[in-house]
N, C-alpha and C positions, 0 to 999 in steps of 0.2 A: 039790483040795488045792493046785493051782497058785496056782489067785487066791486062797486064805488065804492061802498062804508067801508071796507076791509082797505082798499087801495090808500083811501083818506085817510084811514088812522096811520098808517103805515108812513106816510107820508107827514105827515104832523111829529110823528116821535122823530120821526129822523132830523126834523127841519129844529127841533126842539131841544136835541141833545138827547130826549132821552135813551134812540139806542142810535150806534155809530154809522150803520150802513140796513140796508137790507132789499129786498126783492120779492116781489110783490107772484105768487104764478094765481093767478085768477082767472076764471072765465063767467065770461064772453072779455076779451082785453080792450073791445070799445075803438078797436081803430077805425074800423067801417061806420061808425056812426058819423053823422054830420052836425052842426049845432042844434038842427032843430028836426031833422030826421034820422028814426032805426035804420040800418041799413043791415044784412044777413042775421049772425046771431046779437051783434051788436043793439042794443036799448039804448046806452048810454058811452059816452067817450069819456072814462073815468080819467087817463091821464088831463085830460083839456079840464075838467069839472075838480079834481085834486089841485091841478095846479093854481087854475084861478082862486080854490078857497084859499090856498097858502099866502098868495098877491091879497086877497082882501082880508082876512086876519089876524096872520103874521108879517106884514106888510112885508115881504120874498120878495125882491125887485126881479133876479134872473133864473131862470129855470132851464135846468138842459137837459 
């Protein structure tokens, strides 16, 4: 839950202006996670979970 909330803020300043760039090193990085299952050290797929808050908040249409 650390590294989504850390990834999410991270991701908000950046989409907001308030800092220019940055880079996120968290663990577990959530790749091995599936929508709805953990998979290794993965719990959660923070990039997939950041990005969709960004789409439903700040209405973000593309993300890469």
């Amino acid at each position: 839950r650390m590294a989504v909330g850390c990834l999410v803020e991270l991701a908000f300043k950046v989409a907001s202006g308030e800092v220019k760039n940055g880079f996120a090193i968290i663990r577990p990085p959530g790749h091995h996670a599936e929508e709805s299952t953990a998979m290794g050290f993965c719990f959660f797929n923070s990039v997939a979970i950041s990005a969709k808050l960004l789409q439903q908040k700040l209405s973000v249409g593309r993300i890469l």
